[in-house]
Backbone as a ProteinNet text record, in pm:
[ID]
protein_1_A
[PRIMARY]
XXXXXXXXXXXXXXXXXXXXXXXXXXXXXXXXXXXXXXXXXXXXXXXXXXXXXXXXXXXXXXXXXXXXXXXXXXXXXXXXXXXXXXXXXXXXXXXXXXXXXXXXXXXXXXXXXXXXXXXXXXXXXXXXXXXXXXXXXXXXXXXXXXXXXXXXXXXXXXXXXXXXXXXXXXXXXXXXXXXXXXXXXXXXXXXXXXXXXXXXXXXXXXXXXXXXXXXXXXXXXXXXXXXXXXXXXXXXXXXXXXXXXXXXXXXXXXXXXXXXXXXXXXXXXXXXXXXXXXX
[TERTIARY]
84.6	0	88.1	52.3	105.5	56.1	136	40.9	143.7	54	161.2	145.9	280.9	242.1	241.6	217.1	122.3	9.6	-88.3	-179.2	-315.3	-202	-235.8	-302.4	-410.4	-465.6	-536.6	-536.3	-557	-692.3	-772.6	-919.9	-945.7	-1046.4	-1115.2	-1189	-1188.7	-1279.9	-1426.1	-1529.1	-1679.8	-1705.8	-1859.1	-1970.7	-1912.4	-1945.4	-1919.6	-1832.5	-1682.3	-1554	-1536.5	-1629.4	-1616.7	-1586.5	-1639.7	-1629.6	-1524.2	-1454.9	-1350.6	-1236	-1237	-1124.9	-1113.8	-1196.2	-1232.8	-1136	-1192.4	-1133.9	-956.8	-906	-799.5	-741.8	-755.7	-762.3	-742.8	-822.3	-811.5	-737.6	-707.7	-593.9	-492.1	-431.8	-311.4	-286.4	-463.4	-426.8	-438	-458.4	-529.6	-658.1	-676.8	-807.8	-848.2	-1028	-1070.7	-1171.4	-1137.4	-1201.4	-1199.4	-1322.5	-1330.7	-1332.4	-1289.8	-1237.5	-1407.1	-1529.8	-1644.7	-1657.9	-1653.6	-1639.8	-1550.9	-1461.1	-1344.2	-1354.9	-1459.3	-1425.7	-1404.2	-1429.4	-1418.7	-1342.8	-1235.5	-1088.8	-981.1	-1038.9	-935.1	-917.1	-791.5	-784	-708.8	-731.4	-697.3	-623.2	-551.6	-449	-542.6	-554.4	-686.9	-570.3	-559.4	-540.5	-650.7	-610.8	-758	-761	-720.1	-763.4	-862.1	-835.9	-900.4	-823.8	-851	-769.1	-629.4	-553.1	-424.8	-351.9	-387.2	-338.7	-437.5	-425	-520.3	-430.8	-472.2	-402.5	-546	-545.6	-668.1	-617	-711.6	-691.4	-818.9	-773.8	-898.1	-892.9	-1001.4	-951.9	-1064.9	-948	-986.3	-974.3	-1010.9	-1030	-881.6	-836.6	-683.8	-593.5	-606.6	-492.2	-559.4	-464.2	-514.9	-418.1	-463.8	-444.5	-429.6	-309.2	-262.2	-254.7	-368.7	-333.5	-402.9	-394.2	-421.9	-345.5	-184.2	-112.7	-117.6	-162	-108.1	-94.4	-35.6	-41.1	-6.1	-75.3	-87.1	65.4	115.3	232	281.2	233.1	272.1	271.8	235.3	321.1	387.6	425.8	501	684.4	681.7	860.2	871.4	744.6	725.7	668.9	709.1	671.4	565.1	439.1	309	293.3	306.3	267.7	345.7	485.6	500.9	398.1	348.2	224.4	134.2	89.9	-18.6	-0.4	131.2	138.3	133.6	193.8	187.7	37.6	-54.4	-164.5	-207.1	-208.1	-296.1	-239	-119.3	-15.2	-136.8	-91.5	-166.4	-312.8	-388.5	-527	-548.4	-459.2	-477.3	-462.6	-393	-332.7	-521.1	-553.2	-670.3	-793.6	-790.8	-894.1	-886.2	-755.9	-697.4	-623.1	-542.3	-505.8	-368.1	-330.8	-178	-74.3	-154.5	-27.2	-136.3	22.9	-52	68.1	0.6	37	24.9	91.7	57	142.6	64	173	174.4	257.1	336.3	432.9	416.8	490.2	627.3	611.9	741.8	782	727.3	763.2	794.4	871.6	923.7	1024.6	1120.4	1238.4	1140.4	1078.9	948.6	892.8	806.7	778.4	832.4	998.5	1072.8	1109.9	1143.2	1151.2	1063	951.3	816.4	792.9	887.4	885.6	828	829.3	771.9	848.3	852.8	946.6	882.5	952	903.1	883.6	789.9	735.4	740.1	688.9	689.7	515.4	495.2	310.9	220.4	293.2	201.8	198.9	281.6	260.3	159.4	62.1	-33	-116.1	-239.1	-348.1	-459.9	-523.1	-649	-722.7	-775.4	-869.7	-791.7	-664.8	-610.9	-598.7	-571.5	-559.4	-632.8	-813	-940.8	-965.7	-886.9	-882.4	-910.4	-976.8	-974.8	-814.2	-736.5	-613.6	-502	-524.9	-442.3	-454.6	-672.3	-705.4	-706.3	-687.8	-682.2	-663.1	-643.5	-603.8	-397.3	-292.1	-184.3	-156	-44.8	-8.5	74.9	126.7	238.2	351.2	403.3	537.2	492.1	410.6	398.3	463	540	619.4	524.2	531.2	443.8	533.5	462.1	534.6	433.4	537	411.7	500.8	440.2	458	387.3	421.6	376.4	367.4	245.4	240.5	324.1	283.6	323.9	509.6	539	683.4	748.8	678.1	730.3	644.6	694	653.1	572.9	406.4	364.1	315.5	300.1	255.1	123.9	4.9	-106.6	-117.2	-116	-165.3	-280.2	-325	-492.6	-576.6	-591.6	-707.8	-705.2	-646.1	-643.8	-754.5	-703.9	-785.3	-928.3	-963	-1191.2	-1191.1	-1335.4	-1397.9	-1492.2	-1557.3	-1654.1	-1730.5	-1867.1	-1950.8	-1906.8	-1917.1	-1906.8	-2046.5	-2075.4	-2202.4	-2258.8	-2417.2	-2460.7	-2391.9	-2384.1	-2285.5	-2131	-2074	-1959.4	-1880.7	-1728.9	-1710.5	-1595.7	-1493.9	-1396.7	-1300.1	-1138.4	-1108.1	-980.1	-933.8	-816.7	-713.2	-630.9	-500	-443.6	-401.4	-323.7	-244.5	-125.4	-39.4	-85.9	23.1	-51.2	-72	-38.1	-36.8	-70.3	-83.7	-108.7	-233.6	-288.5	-408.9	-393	-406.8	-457.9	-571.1	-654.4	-763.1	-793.8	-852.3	-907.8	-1061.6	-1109.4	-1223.2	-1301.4	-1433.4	-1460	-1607.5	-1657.3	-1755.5	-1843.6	-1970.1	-2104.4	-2098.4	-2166.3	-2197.4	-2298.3	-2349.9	-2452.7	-2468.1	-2333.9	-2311.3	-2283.7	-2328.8	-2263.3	-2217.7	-2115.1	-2064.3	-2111.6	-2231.9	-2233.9	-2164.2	-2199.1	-2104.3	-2053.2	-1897.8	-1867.1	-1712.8	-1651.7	-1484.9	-1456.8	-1314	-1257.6	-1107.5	-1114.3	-961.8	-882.3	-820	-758.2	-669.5	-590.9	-558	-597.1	-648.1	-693.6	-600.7	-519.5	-516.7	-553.7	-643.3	-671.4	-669.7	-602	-587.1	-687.4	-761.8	-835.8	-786.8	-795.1	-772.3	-830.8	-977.7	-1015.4	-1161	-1233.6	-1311.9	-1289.3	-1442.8	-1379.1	-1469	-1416.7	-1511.4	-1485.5	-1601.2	-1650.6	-1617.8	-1515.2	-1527.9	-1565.6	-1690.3	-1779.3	-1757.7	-1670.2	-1602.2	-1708.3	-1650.9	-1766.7	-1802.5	-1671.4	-1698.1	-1618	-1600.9	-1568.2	-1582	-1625	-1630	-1519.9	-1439.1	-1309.2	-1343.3	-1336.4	-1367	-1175.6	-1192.5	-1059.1	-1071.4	-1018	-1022.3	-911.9	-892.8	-785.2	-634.8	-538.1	-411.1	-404.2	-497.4	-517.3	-555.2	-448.1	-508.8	-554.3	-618	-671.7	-613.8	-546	-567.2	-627.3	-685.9	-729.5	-758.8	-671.7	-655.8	-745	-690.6	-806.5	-899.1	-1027.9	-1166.7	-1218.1	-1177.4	-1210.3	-1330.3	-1458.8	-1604.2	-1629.6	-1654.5	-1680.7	-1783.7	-1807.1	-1906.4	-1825.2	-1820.9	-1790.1	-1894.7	-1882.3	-2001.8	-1951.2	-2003.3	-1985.1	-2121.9	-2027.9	-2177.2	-2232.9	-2182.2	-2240.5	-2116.7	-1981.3	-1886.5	-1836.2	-1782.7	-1793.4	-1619	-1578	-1463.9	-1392.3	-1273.6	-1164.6	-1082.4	-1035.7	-957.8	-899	-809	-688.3	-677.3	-708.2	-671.4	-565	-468.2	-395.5	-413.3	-425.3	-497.4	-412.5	-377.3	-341.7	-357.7	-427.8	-383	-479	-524.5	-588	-732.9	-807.4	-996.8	-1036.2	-1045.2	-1097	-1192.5	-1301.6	-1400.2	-1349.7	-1283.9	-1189	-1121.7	-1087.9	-1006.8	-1078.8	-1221.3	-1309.5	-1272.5	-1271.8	-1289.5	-1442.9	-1445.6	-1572.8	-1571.6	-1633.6	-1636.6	-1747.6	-1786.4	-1919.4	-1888.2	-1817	-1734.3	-1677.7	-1655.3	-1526.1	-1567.5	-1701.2	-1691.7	-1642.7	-1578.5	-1534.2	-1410.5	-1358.4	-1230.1	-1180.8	-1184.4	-1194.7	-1146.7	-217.5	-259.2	-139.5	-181.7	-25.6	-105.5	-25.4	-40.2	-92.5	-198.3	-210.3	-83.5	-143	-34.1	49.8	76.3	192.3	212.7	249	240.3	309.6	237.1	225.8	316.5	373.7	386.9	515.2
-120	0	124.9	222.4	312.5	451.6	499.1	577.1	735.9	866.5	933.3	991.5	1057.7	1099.4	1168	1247.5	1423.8	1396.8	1292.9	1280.4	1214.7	1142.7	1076.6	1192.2	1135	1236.7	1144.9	1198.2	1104.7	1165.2	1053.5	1093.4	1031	1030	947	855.7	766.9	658.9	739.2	667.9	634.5	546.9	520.9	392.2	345.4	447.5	350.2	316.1	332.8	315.2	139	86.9	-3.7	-85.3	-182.8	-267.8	-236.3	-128.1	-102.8	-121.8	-71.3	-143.7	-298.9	-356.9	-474.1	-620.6	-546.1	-590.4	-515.1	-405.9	-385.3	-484.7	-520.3	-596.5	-787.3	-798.7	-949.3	-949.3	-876.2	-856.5	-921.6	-867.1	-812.3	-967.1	-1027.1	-1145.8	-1072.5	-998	-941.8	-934.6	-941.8	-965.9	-859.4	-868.8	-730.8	-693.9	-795.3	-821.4	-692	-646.8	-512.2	-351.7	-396.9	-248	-217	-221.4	-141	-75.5	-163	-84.7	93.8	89.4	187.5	282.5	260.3	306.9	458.1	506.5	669.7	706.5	657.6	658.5	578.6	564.5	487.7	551.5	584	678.1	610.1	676.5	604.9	649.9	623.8	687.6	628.2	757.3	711.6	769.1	698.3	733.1	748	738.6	825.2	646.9	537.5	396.7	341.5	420.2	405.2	388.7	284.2	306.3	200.7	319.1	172.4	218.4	224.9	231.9	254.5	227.5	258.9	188.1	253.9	309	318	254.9	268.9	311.6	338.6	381.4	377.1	264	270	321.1	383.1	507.7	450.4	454.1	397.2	514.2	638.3	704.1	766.7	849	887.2	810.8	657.2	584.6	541.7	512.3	447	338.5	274.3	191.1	201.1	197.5	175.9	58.3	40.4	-50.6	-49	-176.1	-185.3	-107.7	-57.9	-29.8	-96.1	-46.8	-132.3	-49.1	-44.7	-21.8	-159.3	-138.2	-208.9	-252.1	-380.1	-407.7	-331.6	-352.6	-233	-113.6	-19.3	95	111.3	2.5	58.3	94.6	122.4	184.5	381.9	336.1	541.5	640.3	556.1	648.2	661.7	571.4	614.9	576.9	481.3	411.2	503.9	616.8	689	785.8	835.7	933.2	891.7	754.2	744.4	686.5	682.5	689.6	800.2	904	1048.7	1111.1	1086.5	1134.1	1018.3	919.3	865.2	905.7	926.6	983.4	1144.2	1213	1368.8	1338.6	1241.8	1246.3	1193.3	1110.3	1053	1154.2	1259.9	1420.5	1477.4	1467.1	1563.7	1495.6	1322.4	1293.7	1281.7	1341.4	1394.2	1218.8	1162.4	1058.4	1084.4	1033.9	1109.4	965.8	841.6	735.9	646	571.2	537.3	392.3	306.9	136.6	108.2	17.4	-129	-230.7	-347.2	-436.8	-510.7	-554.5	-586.2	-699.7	-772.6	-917.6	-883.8	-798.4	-807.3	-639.3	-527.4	-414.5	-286.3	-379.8	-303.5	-193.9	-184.8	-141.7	-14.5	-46.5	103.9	157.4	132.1	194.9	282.8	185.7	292.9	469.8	376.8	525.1	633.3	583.1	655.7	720.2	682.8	715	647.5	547.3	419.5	358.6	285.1	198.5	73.5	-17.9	-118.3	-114	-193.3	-215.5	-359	-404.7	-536	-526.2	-647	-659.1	-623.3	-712.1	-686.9	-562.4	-444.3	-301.6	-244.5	-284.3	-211.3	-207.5	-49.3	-54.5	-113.9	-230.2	-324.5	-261.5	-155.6	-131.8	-187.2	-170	-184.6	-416.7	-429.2	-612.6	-679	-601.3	-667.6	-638.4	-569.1	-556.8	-654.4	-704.9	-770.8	-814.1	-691.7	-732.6	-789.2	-726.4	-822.4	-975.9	-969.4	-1108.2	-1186.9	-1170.6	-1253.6	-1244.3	-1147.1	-1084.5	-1162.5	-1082.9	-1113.7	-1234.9	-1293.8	-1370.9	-1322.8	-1401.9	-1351.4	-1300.3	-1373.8	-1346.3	-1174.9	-1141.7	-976.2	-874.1	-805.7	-672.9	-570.5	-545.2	-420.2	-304.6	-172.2	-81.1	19.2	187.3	272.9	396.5	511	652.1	720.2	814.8	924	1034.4	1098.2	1216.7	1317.2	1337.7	1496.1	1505.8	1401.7	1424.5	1412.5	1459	1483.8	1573.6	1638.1	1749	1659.5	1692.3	1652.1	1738.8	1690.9	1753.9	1736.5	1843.5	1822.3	1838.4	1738	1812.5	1805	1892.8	1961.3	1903.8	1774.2	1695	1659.8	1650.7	1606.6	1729.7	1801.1	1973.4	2003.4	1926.8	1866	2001.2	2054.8	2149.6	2061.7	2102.2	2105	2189.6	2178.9	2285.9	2355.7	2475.7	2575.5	2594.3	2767.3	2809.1	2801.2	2859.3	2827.9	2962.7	2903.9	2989.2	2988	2910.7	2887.3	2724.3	2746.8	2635.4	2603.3	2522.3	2568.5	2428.2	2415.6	2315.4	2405.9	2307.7	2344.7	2212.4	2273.9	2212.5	2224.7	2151.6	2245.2	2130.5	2190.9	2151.5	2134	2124.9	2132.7	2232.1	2403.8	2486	2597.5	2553.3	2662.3	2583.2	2648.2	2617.4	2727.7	2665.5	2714.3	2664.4	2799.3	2782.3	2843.9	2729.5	2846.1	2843.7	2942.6	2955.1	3021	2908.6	2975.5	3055.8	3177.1	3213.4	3302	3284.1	3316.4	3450.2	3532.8	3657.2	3656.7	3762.9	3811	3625.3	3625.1	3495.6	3627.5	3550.8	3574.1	3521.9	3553.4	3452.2	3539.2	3535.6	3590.7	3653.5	3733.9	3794.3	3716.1	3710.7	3596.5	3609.2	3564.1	3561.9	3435.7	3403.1	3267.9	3347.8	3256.2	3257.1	3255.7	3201.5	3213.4	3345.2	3374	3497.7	3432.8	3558.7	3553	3633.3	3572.8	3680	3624.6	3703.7	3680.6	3768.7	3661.2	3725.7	3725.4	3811.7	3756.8	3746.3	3650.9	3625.6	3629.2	3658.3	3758.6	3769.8	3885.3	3938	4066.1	4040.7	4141.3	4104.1	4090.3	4043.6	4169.5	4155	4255.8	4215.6	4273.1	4254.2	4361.7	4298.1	4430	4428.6	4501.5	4498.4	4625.6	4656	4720.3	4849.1	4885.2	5076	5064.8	4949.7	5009.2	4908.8	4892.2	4771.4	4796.6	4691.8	4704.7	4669.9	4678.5	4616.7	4540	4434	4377.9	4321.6	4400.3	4369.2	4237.9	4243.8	4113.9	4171.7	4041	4092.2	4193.8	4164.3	4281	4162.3	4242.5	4141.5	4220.7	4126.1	4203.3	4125.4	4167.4	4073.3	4130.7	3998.5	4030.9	3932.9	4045.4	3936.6	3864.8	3760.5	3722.7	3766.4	3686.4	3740.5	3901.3	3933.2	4048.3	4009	4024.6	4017.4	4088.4	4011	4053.1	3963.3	4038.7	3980.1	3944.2	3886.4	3863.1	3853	3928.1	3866.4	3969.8	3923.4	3974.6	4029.3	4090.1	4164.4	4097.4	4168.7	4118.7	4040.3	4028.9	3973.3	3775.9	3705.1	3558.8	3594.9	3526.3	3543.8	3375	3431.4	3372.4	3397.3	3302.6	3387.1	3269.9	3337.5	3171.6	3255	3196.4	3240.7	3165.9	3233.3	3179.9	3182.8	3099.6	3092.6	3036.2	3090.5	3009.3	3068.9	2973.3	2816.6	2763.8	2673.6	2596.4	2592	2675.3	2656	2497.4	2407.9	2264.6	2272.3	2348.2	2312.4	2298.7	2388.2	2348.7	2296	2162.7	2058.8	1859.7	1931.6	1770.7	1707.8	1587.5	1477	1502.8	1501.3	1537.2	1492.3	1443.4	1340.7	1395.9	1493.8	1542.5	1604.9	1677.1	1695.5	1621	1485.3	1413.9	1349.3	1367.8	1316.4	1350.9	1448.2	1547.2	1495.5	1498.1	1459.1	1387.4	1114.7	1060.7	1104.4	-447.6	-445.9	-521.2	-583	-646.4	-827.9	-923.6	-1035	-974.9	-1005.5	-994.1	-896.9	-803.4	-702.7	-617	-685.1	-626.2	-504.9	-471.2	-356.7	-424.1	-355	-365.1	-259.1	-174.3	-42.8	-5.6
0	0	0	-78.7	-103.9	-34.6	64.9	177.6	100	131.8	91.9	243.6	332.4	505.2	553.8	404.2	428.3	420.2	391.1	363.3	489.4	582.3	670.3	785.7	838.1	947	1094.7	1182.6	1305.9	1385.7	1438	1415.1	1551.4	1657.6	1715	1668.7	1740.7	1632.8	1739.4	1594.9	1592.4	1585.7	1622.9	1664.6	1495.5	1342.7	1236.1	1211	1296.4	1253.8	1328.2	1398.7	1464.6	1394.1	1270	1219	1143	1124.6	1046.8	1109.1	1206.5	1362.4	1345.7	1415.5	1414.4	1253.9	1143.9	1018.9	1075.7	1112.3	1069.8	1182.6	1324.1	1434.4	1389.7	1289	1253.8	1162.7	1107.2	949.6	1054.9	1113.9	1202.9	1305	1329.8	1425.2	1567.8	1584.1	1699	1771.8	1870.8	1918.4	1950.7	1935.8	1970.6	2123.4	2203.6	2379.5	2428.5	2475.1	2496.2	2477.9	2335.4	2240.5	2260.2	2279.4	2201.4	2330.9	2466.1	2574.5	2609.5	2511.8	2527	2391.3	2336.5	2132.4	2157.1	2242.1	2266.7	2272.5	2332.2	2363.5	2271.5	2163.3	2070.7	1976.4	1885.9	1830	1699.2	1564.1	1441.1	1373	1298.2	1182.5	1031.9	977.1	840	735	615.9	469.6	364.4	295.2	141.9	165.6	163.7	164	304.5	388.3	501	650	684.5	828.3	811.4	907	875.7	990.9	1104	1247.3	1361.6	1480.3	1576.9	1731.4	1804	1940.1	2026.8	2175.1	2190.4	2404.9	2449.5	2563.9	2716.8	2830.2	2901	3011.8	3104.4	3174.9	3294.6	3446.8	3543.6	3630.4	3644.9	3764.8	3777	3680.4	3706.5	3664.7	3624.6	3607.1	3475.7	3399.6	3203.7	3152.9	3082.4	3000	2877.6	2820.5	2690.4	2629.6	2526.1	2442.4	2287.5	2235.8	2137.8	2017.3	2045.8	1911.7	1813.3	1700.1	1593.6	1453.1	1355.3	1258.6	1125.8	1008.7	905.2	848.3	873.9	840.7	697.8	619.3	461.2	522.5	591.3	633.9	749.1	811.7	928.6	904.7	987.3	995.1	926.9	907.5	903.5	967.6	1120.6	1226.8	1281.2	1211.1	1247.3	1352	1440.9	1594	1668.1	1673	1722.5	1760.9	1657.7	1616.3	1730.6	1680	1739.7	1938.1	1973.7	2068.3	2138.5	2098.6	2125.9	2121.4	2066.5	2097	2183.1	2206.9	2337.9	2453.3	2491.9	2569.9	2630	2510.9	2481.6	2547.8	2519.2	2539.5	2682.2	2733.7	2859.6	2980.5	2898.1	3016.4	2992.2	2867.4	2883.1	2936	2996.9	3053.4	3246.9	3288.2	3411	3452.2	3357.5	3414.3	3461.2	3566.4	3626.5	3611.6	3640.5	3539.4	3438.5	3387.4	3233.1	3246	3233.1	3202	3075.1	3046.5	2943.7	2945	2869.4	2858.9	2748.6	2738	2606.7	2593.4	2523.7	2490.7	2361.9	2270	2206.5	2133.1	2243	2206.1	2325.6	2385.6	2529.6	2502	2360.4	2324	2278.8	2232.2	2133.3	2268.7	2349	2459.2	2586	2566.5	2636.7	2572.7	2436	2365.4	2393.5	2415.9	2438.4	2547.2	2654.1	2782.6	2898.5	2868.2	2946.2	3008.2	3171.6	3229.5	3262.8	3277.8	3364.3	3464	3529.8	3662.4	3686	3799.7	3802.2	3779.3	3712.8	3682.5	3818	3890.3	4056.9	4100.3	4043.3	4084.6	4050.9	3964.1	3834.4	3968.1	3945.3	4020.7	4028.1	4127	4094.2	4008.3	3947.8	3859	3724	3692.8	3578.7	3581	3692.4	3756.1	3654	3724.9	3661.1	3575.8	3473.8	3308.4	3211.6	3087.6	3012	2961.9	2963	2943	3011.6	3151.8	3267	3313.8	3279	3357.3	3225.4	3116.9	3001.3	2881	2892.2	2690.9	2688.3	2838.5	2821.7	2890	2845.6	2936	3068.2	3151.7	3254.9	3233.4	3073.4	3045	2987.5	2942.6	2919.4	2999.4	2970	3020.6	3085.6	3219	3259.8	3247.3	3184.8	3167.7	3217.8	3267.9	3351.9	3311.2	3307.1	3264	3366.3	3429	3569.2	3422.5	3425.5	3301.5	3396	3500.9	3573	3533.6	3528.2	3497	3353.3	3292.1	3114.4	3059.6	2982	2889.4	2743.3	2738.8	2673.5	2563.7	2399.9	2294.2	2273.6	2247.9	2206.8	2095.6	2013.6	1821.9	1836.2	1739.7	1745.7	1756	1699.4	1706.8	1846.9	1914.5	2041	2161.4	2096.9	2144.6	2120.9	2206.2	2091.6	2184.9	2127.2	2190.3	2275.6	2381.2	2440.8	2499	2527.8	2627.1	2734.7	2733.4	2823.6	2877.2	2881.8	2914.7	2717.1	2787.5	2607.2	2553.5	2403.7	2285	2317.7	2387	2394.2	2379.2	2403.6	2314.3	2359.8	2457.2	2486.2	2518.6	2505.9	2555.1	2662.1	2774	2818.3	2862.5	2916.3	2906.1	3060.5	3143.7	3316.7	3308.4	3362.9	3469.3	3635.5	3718.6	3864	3892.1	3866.9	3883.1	3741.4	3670.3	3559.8	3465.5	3406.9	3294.9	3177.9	3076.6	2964.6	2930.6	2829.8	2775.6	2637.3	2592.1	2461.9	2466.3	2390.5	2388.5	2233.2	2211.6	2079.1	2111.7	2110.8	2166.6	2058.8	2058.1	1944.3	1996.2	1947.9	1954.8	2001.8	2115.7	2186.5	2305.2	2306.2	2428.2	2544.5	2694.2	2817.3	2916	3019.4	3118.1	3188.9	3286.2	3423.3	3514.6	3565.6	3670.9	3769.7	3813.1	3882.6	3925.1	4034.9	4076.4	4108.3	4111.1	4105.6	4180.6	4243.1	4309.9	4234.2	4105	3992.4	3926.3	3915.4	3849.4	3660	3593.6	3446.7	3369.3	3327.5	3138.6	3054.2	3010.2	2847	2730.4	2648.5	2519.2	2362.8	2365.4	2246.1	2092	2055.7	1889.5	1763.4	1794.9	1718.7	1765.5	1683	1746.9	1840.4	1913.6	2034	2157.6	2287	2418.7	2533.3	2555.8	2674.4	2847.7	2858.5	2992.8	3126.8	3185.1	3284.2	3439.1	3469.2	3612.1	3683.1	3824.1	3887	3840.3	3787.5	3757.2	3582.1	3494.9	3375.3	3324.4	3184.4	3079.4	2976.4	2964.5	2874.4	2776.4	2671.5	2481.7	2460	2463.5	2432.3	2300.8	2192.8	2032.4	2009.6	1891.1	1823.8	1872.9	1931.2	2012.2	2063.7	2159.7	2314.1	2406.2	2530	2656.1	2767.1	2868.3	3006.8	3093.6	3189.9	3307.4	3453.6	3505.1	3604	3711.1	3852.6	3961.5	4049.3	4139.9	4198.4	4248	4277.8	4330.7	4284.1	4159.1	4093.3	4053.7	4063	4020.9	3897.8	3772.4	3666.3	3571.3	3490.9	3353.1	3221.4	3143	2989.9	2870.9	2802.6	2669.9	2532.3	2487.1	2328.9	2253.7	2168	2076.7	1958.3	1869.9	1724.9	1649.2	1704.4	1654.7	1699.9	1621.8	1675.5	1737.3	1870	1962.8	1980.5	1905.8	1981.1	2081.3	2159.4	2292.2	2360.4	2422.3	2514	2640.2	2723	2885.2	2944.1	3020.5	3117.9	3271.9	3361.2	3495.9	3583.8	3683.4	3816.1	3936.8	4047.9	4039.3	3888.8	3877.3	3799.7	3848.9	3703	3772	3735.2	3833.7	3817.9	3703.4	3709.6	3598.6	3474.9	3411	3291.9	3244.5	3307.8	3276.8	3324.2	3328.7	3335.1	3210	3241.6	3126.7	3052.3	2893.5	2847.1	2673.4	2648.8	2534.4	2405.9	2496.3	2432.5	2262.8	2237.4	2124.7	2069.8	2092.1	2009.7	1870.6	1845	1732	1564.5	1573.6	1484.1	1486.1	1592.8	1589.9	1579	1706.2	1757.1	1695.8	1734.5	1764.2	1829.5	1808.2	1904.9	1915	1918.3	1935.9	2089.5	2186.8	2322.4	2317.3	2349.3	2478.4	2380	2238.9	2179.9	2134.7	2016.4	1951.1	1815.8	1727.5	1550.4	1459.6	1517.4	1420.3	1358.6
[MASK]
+++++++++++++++++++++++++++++++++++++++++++++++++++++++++++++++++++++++++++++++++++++++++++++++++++++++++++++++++++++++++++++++++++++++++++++++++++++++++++++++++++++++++++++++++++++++++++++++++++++++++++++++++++++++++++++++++++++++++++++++++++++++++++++++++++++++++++++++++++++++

């Protein structure tokens, strides 16, 4: 197969991408135990031929599961299971998971690269134990491997960056560390955020458009590359007029609400012998 890898683009899977998984899964000799449970969290590498990689990810309360690498033997060795490790990596930060497992029977040398160590199996957390993949997908001889996110610098490529619901007419995803948050925000015209303070310090920068911000004694008009900031428990309003608003905020400490796990957007965006990896 002849892939060209400018052409290649990486998607969440969908409910119709299932049976297409599934076929790329038995090509490969891979099993597919549990993937429909997780399809939200599995993410694909598509060509103009269709799919020819997928990376999938299951999420226990802060701690995740990596599995299901694989890419289509005719294109591997061009990096794509890198790719697609790096966005499950990326996506596991944006569903608040702080470590990340898998295991693996003959691709321990690729995972380290990735930033992955060994563990001993018996270290993994019981939610990850009673896994389809711990209690029977691998065998014993499988490699446990674990990644702490808080301690590496992670890349978000865009698709990874779904929008989701804000207040109505807004649109927004973010990003935190333990101490800092970013945000972007896509916002309708004649939208409003209520009057309201957060312990948080705010700058924001708008990117285009223009947003209103209504403090006690002055309303600021912040046009395209103009910022405001403003410190904690400052009581204010936001809304817009007749113009559609882009805008990225920077915040700390970190406002919790902006960094929930939320799936609600992803559809725009969405093997290994047991345990392995394909790519």
């Amino acid at each position: 197969m002849a892939v060209d890898m400018r052409e290649i683009t990486y998607t969440f899977a969908a409910l119709r991408d299932e049976n297409d998984i599934k076929q790329l899964l038995f090509k490969s000799q891979l099993p597919t135990d549990g993937i429909i449970s997780h399809l939200k969290d599995f993410i694909l590498a598509k060509s103009t031929g269709g799919i020819i990689g997928v990376v999938g990810l299951e999420a226990y309360d802060g701690i995740g599961l990596l599995r299901s690498l694989a890419v289509l033997p005719e294109v591997r060795g061009k990096g794509i299971g890198k790719e697609l490790c790096s966005r499950a990596i990326a996506h596991a930060h944006t569903q608040k998971i702080n470590e990340l497992f898998l295991l693996t029977t003959t691709a321990d040398s690729f995972f380290a690269k990735c930033g992955f160590h060994k563990i001993g199996r018996n270290l993994a957390p019981a939610p990850l134990q009673a896994s389809v993949e711990f209690k029977s997908l691998c065998p014993d001889s499988a490699v446990c491997m674990r990644m702490q996110l808080s301690e590496r610098a992670i890349y978000f490529p865009r698709e990874i960056l779904t929008l989701k619901s804000d207040v109505p007419g807004a649109k927004m995803w973010g990003i935190a560390l333990e101490k800092t948050l970013l945000t972007f925000f896509e916002v309708e015209p004649h939208c409003r955020f209520d009057r309201h303070n957060h312990e948080s310090e705010q700058i924001t920068m708008v990117l285009e458009g223009e947003l209103f911000f209504e403090l006690d004694d002055e309303t600021f008009s912040v046009k395209k590359g103009e910022v405001i900031a403003i410190p904690s428990n400052i009581s204010h309003a936001v809304f817009t007029r007749d113009k559609h608003v882009k805008a990225i905020d920077a915040w700390s400490p970190v406002m919790p609400q902006y960094v929930r796990p939320n799936h609600a957007l992803q559809a725009t965006l969405a093997t290994h012998r047991p345990c392995g990896k394909r790519a």
